[in-house]
N, C-alpha and C positions, 0 to 999 in steps of 0.2 A: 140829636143823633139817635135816629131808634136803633141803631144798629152798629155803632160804636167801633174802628178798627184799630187797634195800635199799628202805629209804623214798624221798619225793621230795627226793634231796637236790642239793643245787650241786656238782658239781666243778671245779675251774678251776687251770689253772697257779702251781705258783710256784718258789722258791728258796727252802732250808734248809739251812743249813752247806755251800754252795757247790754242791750237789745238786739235778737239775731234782724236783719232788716235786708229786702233783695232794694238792690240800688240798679234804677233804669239809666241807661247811657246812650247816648243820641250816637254809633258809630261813625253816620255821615257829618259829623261834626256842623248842622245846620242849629243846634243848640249847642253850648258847652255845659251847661246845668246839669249835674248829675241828680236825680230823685231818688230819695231812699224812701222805701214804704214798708209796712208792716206786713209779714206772711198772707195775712186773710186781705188785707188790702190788694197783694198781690192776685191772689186768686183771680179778683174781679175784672183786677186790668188782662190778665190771663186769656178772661173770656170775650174782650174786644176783639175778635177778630171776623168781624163785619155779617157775621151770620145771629151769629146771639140777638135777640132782642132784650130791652129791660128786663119784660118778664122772664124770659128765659134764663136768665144772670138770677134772677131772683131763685128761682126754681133752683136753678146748681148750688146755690151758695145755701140753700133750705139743705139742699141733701148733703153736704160739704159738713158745716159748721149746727145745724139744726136749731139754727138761729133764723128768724124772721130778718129780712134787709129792705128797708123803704126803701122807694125809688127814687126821693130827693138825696140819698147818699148815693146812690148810683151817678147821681146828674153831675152831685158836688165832685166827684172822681174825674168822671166826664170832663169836666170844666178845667179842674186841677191838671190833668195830664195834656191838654189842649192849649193850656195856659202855658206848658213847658216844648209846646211843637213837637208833644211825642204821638199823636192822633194823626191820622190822614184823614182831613177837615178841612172844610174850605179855609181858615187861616193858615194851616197849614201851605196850601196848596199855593194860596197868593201870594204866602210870603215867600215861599221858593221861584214862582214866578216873579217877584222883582229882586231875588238876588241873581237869578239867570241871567233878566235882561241889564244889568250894570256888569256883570262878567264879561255877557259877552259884548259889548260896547267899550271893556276897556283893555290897551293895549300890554298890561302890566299885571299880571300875578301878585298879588300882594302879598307880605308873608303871613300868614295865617297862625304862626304859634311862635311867634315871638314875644316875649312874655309869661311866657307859659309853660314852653319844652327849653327852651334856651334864653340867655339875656339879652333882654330889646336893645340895651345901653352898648351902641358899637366899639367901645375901648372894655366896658364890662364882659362883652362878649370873644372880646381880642384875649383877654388873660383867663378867659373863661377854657376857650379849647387848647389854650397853652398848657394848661394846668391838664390837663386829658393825656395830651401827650407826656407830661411828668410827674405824671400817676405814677403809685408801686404798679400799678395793670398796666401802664399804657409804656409805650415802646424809647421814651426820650425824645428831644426834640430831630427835625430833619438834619441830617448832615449836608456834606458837600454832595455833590451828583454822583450816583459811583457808576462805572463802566462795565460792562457784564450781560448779563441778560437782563432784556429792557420790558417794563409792564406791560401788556396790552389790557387788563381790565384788573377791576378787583370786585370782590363782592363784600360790605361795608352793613353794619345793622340799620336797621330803621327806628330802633327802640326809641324812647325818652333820651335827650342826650346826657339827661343828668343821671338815668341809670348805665347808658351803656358806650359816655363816651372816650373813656380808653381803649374800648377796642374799636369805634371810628377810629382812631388817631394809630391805630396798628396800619389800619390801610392804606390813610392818606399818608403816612411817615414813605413808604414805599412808592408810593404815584410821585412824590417831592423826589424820592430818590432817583428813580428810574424811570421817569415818564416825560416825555417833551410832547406830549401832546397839547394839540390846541380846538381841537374838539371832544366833550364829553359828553357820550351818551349814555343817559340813565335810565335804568327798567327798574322803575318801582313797582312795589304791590300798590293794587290800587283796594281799597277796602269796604267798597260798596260795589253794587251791583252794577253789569256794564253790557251794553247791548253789543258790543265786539269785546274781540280779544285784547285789542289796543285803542289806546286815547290817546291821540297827542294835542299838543296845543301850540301855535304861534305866539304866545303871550311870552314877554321877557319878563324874569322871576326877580322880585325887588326882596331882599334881606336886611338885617341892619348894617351889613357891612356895603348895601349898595345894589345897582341893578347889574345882573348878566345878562346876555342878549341870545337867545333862543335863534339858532343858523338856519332862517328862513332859507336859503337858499339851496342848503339841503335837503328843506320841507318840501322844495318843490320838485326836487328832483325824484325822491321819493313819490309823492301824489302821482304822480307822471306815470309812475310804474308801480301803483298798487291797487286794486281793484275794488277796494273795501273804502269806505270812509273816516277820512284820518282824525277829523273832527266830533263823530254824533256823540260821542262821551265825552267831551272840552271839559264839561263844566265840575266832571271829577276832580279835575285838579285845584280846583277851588279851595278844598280844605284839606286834601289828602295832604299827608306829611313824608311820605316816602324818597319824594323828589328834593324839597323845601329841606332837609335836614343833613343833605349829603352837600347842597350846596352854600352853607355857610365855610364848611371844608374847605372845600375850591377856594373861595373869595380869601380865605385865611391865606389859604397858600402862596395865591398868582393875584391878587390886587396887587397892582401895581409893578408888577415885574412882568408877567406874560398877560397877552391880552388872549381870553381864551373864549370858548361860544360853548352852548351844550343844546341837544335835544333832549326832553324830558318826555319820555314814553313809562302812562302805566301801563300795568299788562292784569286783562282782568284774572276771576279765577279759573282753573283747569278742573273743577269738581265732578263737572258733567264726561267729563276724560275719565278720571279717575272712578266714575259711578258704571260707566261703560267699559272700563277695560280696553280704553284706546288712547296708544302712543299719542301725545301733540304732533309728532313728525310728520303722522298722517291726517292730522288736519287741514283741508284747505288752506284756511284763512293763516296758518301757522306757515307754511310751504310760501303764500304769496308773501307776507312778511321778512322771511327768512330772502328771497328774490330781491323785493324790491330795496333792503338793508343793504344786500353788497352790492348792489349796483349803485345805487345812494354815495356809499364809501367811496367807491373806485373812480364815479364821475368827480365828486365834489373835490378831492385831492386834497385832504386834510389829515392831519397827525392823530388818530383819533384812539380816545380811550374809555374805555364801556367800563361803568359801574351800574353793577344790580346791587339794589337796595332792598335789603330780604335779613330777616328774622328768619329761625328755625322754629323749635316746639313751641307750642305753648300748650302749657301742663295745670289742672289745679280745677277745685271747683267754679275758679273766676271763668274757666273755659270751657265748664260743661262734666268734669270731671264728678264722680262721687268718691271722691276720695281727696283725703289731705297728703299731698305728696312729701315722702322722709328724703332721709338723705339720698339711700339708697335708693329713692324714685330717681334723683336727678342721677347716682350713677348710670341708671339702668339706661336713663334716656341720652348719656354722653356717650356712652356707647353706641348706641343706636344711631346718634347723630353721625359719629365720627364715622360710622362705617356708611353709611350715606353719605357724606364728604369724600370718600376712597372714589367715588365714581366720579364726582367732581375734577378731583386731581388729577385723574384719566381723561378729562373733558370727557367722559362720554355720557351723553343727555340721558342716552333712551335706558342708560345703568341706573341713572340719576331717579328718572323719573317712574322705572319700576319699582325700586326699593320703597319706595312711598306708596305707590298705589299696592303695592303686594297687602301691606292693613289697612286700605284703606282712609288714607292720611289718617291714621290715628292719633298721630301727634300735632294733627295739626299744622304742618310747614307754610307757613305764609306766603314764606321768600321761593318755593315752588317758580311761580309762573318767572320772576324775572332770573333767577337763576338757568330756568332751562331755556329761557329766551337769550343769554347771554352765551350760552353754548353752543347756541343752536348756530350763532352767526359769527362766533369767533373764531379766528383764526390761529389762536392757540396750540402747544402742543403739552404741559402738561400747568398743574396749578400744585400751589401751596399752602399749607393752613401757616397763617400766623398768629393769628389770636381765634382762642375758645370761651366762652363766658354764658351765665347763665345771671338771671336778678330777677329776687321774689318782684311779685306785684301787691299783694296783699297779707292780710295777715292773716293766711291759712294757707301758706307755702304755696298758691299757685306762682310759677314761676316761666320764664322766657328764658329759650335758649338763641344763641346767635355768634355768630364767627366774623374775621377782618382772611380774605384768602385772597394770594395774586396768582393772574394768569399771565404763564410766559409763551 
């Protein structure tokens, strides 16, 4: 490769055998390997971005470091990063071109992080989210059904379940409570690039507690009345976890007792909104979405209950930050959250959605697109906070914030 491009990948700070190291991270999760490399190493990878030549790398890293660098350590970089599918390379390329065509060839979603984010072992995983729920953080197990004001959606984190599943279990404790739905539809962030605003897929999503069945029939009612294409982004949901991590929840709950269906909608990101200073409301493709959803609803005749699956901040130099965030970072920023939640609880999107664009997502809100996409089509009239929580990610206090909220 005379001209060498890294893909889109994470870098971010760490420590390795006492050594400051930036560690690359595949976000579209087509590797799981994390590579940690040394600062000057960095540099170089730095300069893969399809314009550099050898010589050129050679040249920067002369006037960087004022060190001579052959160009068989160049190659051996080359090789080493290519070797881990972090290059956009013809292996790279092939090999994403035969995980597409087995994706799209199969009728089933696979779970993708089992093993990983939660326990593969389906009795392991039974006492796994039990214990979430009977956490000091997490809310106790469901009661009986109480009578009152009934859920129509909640918004639920997407974190690590092993950092942040007590406050899952805030939500779901509420949906067991007060929800007789038998359709759930989910808006996750979707975490890679997306040629729409939304990806759906027809695939039913296999967990270790089992397969749920994706309400084709829904699908089609929808398609029918939406002018955009519900598919060209399918294959995001391959590895995304947004979707994948709210429904072992579900299967916890209604295995075996309700038989229930869900649509899994990512929602891509709104940054080009936020870079422009324009409302989603007045988006096309937001406006025919928002249409062809209640009409969807209203035809298909179904009990239905919307979970967006959305993280708040993320804080810290693992996210771009120069700075090691204190206590009083996370105060600063539970404040800030929480008053960006005040509009939530109003249901009103476009409150929601300025309080963020006013800096700029400076904080980063991930859970953005499916939160104001759950606003935007419910029928709601106000919401609740019940669970607040934050969890470092690394060991330089970069940290994630994220809430458990129902909407009545």
């Amino acid at each position: 490769m005379d001209c060498p491009k890294l893909r889109n990948i994470d870098a971010f700070p760490v420590e390795s055998s006492g050594s400051p190291m930036i560690c690359l991270r595949d976000p579209e999760g087509f590797t799981d390997e994390m590579v940690a490399v040394p600062y000057e190493v960095f540099f170089i990878v730095s300069l893969f971005d399809g314009r550099h030549t050898l010589l050129d790398i050679q040249a920067e890293y002369m006037r960087k470091y004022g060190n001579l660098l052959f160009k068989e350590r160049i190659v051996d970089i080359i090789d080493e990063m290519d070797s881990h599918l972090l290059l956009d390379s013809d292996r790279f390329k092939e090999f994403k071109d035969n995980l597409e065509d087995g994706f799209k060839r199969s009728m089933i979603r696979r779970a993708a992080h089992a093993g990983k984010s939660y326990d593969s072992n389906p009795q392991a995983l039974k006492k796994q989210i039990e214990a979430f729920f009977l956490s000091p953080e997490g809310p106790g197990l469901p009661l009986a059904k109480e009578t009152g004001a009934r859920v129509s959606g909640v918004i639920a984190p997407h974190i690590d379940l092993k950092e942040g599943g007590p406050c899952f279990a805030w939500a779901y404790k509420e949906i067991a409570e007060k929800s007789d739905a038998d359709l759930f539809i989910i808006f996750g962030t979707a975490h890679q690039e997306m040629n729409n605003l939304f990806a759906f897929t027809r695939k039913d999503f296999e967990t270790p507690l089992g397969t749920i069945e994706t309400d084709r029939e829904f699908l089609k009612i929808f398609e029918k009345n939406y002018e955009y294409d519900l598919f060209a982004d399918e294959f995001t949901h391959r590895s995304e976890h947004t979707v994948e991590f709210q429904l072992v929840f579900l299967q916890h709950l209604f295995a075996g007792n309700r038989e229930i269906k869900i649509i899994p909608v990512l929602c891509g990101s709104f940054h080009e909104m936020i870079r422009k200073k324009t409302s989603p409301s007045e988006v096309e493709q937001m406006q025919a979405f928002t249409r062809a959803f209640k009409i969807a609803v209203s035809e298909r005749k179904r009990k239905v209950c919307i979970i967006a699956s959305a993280d708040l901040a993320h804080i810290g130099p693992r996210y771009g930050d120069r700075f090691v965030p204190t206590r009083g970072t996370m105060e600063e920023v539970k404040e800030d959250d929480l008053g960006m939640l005040g509009f939530v609880e109003k249901i009103d999107k476009d409150g929601f959605f300025s309080s963020i664009e006013r800096i700029g997502d400076g904080r980063r809100i991930c859970g953005l697109p499916p939160i104001y996409t759950m606003l935007s089509v419910s029928d709601a009239s106000e919401a609740k906070l019940l669970k607040y929580s934050t969890a470092k990610v690394d060991n330089q206090n970069s940290f994630v914030s994220f809430v458990a909220m129902a909407l009545y």
